[in-house]
Each structure stands twice: as structure tokens, then as C-alpha cells.
Biopython code that builds the backbone (N, CA, C, O; Angstrom):
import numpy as np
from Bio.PDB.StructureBuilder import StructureBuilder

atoms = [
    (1, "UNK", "N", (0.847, -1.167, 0.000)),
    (1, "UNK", "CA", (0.000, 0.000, 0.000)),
    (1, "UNK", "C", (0.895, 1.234, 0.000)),
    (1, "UNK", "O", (2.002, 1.222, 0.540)),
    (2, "UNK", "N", (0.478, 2.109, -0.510)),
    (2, "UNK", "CA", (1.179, 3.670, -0.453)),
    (2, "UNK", "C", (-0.021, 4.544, -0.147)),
    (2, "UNK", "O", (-1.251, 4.513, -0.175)),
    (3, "UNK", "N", (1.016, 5.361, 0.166)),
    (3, "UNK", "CA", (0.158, 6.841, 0.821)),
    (3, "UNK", "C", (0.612, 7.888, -0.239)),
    (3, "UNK", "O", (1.702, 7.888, -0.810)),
    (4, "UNK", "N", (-0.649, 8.996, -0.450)),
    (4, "UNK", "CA", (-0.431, 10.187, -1.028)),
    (4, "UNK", "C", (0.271, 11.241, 0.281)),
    (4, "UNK", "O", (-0.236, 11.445, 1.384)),
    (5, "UNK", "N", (1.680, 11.845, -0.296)),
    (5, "UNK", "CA", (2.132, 13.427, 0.449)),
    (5, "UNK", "C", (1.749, 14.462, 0.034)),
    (5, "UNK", "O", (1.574, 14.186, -1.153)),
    (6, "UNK", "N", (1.374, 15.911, 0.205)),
    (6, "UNK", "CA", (1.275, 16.915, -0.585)),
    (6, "UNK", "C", (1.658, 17.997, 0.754)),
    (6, "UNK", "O", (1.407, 17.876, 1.953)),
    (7, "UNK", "N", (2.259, 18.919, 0.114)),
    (7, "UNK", "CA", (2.994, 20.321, 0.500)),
    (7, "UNK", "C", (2.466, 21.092, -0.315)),
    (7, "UNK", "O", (1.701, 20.614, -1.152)),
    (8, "UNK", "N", (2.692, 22.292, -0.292)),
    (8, "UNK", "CA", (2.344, 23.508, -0.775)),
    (8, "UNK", "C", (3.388, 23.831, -1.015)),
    (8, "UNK", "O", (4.150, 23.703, -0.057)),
    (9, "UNK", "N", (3.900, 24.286, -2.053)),
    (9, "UNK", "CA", (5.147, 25.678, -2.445)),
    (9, "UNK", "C", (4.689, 27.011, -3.181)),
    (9, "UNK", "O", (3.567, 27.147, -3.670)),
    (10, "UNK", "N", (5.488, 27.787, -3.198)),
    (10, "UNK", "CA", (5.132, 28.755, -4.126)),
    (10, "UNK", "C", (5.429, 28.500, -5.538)),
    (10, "UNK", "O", (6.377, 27.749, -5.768)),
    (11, "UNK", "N", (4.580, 29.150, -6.821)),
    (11, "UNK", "CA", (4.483, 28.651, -7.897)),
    (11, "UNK", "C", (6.012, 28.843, -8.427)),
    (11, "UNK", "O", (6.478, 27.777, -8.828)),
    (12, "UNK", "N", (6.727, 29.732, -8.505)),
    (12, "UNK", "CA", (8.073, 30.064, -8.881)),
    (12, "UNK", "C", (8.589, 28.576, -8.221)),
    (12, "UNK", "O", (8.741, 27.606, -8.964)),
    (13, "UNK", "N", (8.731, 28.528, -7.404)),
    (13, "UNK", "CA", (9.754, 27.216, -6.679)),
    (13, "UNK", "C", (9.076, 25.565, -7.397)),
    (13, "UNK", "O", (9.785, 24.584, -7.622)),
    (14, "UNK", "N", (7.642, 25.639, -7.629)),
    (14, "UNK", "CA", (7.451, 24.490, -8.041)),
    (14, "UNK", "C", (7.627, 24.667, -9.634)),
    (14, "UNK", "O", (8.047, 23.617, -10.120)),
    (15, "UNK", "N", (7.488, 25.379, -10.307)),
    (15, "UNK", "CA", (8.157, 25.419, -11.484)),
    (15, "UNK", "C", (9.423, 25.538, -11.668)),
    (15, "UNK", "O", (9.754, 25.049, -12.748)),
    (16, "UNK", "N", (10.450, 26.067, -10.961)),
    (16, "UNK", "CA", (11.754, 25.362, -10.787)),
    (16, "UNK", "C", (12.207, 23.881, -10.590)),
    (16, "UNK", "O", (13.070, 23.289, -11.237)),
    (17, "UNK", "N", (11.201, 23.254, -9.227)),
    (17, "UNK", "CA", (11.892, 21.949, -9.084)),
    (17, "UNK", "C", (11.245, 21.032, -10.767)),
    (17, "UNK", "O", (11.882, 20.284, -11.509)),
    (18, "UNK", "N", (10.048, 21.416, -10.854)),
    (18, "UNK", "CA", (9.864, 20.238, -12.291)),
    (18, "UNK", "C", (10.752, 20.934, -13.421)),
    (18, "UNK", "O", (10.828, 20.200, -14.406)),
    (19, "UNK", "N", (11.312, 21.905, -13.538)),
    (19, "UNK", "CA", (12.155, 21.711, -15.171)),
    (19, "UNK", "C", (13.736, 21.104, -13.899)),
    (19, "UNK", "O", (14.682, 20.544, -14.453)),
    (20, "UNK", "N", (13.781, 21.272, -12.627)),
    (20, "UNK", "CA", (15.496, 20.748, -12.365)),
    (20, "UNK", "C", (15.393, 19.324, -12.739)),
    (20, "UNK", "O", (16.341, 18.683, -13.192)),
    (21, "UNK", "N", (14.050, 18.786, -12.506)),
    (21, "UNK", "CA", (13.707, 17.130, -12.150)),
    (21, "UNK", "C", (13.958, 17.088, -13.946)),
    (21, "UNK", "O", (14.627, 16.140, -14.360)),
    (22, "UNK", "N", (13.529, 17.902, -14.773)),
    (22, "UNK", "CA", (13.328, 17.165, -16.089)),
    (22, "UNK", "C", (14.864, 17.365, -16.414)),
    (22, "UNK", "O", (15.699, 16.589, -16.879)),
    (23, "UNK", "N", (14.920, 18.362, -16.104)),
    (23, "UNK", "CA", (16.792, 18.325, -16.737)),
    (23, "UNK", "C", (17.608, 17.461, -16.146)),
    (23, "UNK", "O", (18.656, 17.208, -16.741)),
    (24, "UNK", "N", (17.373, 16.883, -15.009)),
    (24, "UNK", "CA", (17.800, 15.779, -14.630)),
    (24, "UNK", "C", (17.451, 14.081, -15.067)),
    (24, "UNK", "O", (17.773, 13.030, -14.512)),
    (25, "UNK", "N", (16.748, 14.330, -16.159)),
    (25, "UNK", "CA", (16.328, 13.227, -16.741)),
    (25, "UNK", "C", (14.948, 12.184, -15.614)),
    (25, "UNK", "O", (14.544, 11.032, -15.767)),
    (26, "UNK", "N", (14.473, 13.553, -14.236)),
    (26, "UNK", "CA", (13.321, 12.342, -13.848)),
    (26, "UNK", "C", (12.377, 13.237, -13.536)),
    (26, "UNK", "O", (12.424, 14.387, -13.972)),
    (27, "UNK", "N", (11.485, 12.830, -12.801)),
    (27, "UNK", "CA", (10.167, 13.601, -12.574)),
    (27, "UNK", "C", (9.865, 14.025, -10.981)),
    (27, "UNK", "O", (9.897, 13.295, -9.990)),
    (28, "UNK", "N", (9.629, 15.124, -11.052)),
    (28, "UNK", "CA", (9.326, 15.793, -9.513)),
    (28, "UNK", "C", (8.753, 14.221, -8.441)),
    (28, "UNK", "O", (9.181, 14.150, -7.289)),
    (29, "UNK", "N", (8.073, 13.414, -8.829)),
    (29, "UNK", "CA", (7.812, 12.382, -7.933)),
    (29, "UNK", "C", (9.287, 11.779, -7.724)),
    (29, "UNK", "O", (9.976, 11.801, -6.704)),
    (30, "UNK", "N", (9.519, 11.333, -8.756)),
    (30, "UNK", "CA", (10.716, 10.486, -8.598)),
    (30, "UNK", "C", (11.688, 11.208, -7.208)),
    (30, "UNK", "O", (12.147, 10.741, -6.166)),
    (31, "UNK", "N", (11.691, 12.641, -7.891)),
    (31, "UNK", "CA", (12.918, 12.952, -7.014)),
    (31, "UNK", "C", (12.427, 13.200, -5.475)),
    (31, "UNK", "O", (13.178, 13.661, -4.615)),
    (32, "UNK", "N", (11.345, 12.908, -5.291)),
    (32, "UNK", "CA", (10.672, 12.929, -3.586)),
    (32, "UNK", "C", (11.017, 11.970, -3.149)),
    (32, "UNK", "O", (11.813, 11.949, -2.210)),
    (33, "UNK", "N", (10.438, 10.704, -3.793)),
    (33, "UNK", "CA", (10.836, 9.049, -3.527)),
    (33, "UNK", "C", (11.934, 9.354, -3.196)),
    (33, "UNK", "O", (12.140, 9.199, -1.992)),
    (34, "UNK", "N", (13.075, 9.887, -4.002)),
    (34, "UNK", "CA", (14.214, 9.166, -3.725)),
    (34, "UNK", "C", (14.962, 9.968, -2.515)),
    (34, "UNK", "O", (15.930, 9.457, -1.951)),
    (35, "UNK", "N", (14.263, 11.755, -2.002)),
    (35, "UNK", "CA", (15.085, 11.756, -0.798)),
    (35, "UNK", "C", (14.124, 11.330, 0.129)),
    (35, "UNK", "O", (14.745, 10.870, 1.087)),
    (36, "UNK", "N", (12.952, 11.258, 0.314)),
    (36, "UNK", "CA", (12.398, 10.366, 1.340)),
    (36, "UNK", "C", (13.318, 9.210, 1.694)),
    (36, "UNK", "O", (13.990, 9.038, 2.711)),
    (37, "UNK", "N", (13.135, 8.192, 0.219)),
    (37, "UNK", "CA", (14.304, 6.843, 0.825)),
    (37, "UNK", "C", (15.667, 7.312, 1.403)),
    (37, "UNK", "O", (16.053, 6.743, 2.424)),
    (38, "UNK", "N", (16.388, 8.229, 0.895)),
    (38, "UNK", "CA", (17.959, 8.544, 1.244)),
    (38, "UNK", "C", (17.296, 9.179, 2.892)),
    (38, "UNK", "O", (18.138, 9.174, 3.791)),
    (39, "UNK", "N", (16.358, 9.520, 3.145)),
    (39, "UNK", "CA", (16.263, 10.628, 4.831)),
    (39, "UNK", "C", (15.723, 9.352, 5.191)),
    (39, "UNK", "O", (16.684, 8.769, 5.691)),
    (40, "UNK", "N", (15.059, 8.837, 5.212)),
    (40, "UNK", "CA", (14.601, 7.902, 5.605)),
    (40, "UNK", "C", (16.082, 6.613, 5.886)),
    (40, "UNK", "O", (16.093, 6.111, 7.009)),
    (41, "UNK", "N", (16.753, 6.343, 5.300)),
    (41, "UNK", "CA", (18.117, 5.454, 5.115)),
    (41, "UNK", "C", (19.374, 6.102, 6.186)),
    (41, "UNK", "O", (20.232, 5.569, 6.888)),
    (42, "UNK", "N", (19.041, 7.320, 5.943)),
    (42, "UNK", "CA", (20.255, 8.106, 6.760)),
    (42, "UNK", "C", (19.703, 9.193, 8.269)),
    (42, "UNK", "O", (20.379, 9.964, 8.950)),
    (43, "UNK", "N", (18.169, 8.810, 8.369)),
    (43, "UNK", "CA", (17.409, 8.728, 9.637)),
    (43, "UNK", "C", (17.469, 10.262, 10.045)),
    (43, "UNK", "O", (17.227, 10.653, 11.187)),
    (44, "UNK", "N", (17.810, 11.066, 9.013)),
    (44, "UNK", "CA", (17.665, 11.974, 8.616)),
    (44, "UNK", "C", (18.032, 12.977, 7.299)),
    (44, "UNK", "O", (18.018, 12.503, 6.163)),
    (45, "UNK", "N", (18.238, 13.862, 7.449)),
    (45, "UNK", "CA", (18.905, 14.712, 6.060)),
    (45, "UNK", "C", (20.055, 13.739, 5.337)),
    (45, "UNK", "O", (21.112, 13.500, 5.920)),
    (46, "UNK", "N", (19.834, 13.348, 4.375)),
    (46, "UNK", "CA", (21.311, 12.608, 3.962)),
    (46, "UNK", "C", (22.068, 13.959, 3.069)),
    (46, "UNK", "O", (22.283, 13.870, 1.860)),
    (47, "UNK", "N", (22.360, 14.984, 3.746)),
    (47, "UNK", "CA", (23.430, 16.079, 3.488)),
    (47, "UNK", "C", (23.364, 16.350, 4.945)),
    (47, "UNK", "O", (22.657, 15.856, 5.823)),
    (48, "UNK", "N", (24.359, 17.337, 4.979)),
    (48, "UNK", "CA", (24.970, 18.036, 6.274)),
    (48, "UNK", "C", (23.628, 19.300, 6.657)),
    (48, "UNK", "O", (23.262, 20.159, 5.854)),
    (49, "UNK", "N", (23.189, 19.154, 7.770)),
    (49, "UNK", "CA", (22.537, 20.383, 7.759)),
    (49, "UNK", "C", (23.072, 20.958, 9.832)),
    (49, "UNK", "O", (22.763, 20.536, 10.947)),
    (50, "UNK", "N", (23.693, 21.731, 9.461)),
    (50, "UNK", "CA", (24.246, 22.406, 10.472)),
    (50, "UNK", "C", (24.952, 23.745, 10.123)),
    (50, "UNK", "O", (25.433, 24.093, 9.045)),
    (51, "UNK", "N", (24.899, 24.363, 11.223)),
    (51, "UNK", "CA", (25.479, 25.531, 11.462)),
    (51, "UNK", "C", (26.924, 25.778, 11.793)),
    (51, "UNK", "O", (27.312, 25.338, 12.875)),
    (52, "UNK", "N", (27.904, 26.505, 10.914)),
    (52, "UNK", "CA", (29.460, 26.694, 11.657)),
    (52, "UNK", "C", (29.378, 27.148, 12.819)),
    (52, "UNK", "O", (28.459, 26.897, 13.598)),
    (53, "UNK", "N", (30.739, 28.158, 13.135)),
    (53, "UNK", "CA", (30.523, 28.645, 14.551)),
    (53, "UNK", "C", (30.415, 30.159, 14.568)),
    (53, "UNK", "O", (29.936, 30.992, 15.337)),
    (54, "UNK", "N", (31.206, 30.179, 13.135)),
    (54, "UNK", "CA", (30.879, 31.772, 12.252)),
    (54, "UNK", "C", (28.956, 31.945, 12.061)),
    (54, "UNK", "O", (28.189, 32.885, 12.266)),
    (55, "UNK", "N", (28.815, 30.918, 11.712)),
    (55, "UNK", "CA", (27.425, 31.180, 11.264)),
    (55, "UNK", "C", (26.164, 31.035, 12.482)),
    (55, "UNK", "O", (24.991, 31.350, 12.282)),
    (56, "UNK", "N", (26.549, 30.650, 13.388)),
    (56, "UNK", "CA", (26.251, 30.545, 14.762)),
    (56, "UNK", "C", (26.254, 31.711, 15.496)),
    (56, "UNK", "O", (25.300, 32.121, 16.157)),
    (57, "UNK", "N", (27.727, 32.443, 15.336)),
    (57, "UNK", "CA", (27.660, 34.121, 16.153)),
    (57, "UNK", "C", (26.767, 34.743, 15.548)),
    (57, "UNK", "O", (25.804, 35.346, 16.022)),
    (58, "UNK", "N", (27.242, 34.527, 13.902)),
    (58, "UNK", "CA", (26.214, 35.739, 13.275)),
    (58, "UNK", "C", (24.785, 35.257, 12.615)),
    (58, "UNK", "O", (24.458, 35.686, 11.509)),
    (59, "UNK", "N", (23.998, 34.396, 13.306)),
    (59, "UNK", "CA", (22.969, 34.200, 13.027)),
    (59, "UNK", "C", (21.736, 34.964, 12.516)),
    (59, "UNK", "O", (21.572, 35.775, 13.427)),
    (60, "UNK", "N", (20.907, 35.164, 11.740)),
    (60, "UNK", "CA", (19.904, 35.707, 12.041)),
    (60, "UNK", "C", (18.562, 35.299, 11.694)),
    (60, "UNK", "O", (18.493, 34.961, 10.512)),
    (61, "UNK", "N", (17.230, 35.199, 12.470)),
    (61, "UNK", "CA", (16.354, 34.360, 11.758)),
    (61, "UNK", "C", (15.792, 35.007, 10.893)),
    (61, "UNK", "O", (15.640, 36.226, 10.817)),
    (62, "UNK", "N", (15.314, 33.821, 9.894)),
    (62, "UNK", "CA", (13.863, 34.742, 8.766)),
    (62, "UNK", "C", (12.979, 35.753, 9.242)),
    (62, "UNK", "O", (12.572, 35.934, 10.390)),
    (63, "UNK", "N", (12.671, 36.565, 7.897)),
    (63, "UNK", "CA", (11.845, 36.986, 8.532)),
    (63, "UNK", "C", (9.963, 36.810, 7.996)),
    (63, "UNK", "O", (8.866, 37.197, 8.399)),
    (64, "UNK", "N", (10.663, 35.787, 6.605)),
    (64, "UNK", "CA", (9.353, 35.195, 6.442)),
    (64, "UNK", "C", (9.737, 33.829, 5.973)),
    (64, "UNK", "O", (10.787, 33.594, 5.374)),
    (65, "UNK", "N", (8.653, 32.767, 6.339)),
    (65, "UNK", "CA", (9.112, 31.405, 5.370)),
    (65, "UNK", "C", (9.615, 31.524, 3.929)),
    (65, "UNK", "O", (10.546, 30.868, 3.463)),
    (66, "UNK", "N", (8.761, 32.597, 3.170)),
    (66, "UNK", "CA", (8.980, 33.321, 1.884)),
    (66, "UNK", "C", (10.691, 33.636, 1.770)),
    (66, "UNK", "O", (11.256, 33.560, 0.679)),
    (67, "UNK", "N", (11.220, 33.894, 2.676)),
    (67, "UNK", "CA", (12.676, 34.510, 2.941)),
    (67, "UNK", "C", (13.297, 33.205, 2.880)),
    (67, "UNK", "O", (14.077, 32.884, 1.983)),
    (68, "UNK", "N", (12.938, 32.429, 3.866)),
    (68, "UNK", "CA", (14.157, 30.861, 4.210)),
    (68, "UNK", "C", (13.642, 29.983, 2.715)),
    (68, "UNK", "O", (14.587, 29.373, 2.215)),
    (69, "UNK", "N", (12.806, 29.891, 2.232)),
    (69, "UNK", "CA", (12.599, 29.395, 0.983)),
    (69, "UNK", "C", (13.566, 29.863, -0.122)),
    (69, "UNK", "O", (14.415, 29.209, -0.728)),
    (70, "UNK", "N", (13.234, 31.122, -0.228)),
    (70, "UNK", "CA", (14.417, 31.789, -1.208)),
    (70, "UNK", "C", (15.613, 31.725, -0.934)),
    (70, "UNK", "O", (16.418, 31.532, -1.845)),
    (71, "UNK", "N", (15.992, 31.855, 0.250)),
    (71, "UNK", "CA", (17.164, 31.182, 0.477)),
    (71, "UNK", "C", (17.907, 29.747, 0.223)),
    (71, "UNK", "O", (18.955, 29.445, -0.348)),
    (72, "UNK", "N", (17.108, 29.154, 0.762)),
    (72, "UNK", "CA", (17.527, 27.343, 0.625)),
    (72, "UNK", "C", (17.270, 27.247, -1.097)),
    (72, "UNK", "O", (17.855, 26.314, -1.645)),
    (73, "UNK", "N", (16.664, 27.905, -1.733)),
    (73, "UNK", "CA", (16.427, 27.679, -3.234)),
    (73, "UNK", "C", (17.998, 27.910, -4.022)),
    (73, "UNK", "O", (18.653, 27.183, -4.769)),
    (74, "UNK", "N", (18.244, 29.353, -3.431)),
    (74, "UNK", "CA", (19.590, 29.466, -3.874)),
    (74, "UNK", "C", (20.699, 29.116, -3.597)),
    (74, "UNK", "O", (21.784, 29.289, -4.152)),
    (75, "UNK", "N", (20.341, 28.516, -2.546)),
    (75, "UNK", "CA", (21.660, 27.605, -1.964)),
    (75, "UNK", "C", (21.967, 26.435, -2.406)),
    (75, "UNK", "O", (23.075, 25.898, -2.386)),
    (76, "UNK", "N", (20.692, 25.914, -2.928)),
    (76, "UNK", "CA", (20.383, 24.563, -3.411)),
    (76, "UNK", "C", (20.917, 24.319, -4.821)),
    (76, "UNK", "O", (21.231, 23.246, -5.335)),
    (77, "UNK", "N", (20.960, 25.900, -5.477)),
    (77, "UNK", "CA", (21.046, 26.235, -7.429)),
    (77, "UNK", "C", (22.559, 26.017, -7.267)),
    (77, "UNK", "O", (23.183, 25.111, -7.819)),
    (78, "UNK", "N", (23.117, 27.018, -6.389)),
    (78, "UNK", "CA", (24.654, 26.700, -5.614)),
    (78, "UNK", "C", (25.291, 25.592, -5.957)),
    (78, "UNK", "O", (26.021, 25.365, -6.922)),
    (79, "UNK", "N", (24.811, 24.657, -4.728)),
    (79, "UNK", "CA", (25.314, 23.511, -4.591)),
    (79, "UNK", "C", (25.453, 22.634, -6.210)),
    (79, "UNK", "O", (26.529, 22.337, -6.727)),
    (80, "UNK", "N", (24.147, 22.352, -6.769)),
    (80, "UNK", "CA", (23.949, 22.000, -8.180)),
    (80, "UNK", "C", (25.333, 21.873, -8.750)),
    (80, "UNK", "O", (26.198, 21.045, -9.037)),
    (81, "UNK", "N", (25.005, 23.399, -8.753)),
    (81, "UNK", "CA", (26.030, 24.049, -9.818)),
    (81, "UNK", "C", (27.529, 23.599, -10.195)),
    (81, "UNK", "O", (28.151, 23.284, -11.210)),
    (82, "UNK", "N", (27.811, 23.770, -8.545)),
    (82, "UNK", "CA", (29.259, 22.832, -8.026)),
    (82, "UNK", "C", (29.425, 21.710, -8.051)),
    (82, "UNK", "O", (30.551, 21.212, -8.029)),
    (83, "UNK", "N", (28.299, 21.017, -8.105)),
    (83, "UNK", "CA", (28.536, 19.348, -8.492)),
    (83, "UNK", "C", (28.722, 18.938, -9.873)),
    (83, "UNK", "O", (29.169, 17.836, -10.190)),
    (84, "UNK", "N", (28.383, 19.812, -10.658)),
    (84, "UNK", "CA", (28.431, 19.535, -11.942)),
    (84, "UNK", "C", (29.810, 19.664, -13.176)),
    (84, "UNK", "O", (29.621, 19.342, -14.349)),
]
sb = StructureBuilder()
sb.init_structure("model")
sb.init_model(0)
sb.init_chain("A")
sb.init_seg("    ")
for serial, (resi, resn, name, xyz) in enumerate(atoms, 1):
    if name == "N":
        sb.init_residue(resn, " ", resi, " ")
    sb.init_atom(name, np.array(xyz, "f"), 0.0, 1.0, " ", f" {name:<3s}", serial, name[0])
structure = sb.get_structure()
């Protein structure tokens, strides 16, 4: 048996992840499955998610989800980028 997930994003961000998924040769499902299985396998984030000690002094929080979204989006285009 399977279960349906659904989230909400903003339309900009979900039209980003389906052309990253297609340029990646799979489909926005696919690429859920597969970090569910990897977070799920690694019992959490299977990347690093922590704070330095630089980034720790100088912390500061969002000031909207709208903000930490855009953020992690571009951090995410970042990372991509560098793997490639």
C-alpha cells in the first residue's frame, strides 16, 4: 500500500523543481521518492545540515518562510552548480 504526500510551495519554486527534475532526466515524484528513501536510510537529512561557529555568532532568523525558501532555493542552485 502507499500513501499520497502533498505540501504547498510557491508557484516560482514548483516550477523550478519540475524543469530541475526534467533536466535531470526524472520527474518531480521520482525525485521525492528518492530523498524520502535517502532521509529515511540516513534517519535523517542525507546532506549536512548544520550551522558553523561563524554562522552561529552571526545568526539571524527569517523573517518570512517566503525569505528561508528563497534562500535554501539558492543555496540549493549553488550547490547544483558545483557538483556539476
Amino acid at each position: 500500500m502507499s500513501i499520497q504526500i502533498a505540501t504547498r510551495v510557491d508557484d516560482d519554486q514548483a516550477a523550478m523543481f519540475k524543469e530541475t527534475a526534467r533536466r535531470l532526466g526524472t520527474t518531480p515524484s521520482d525525485v521525492l521518492r528518492m530523498f524520502i528513501s535517502a532521509f529515511n536510510e540516513h534517519r535523517g537529512f542525507p546532506y549536512d545540515v548544520r550551522l558553523t561557529r561563524e554562522t552561529q555568532e552571526n545568526a539571524m532568523p527569517f523573517d518570512s518562510e517566503h525569505e528561508a525558501t528563497e534562500y535554501a532555493s539558492r543555496l540549493a542552485l549553488r550547490l547544483s552548480d558545483e557538483t556539476r
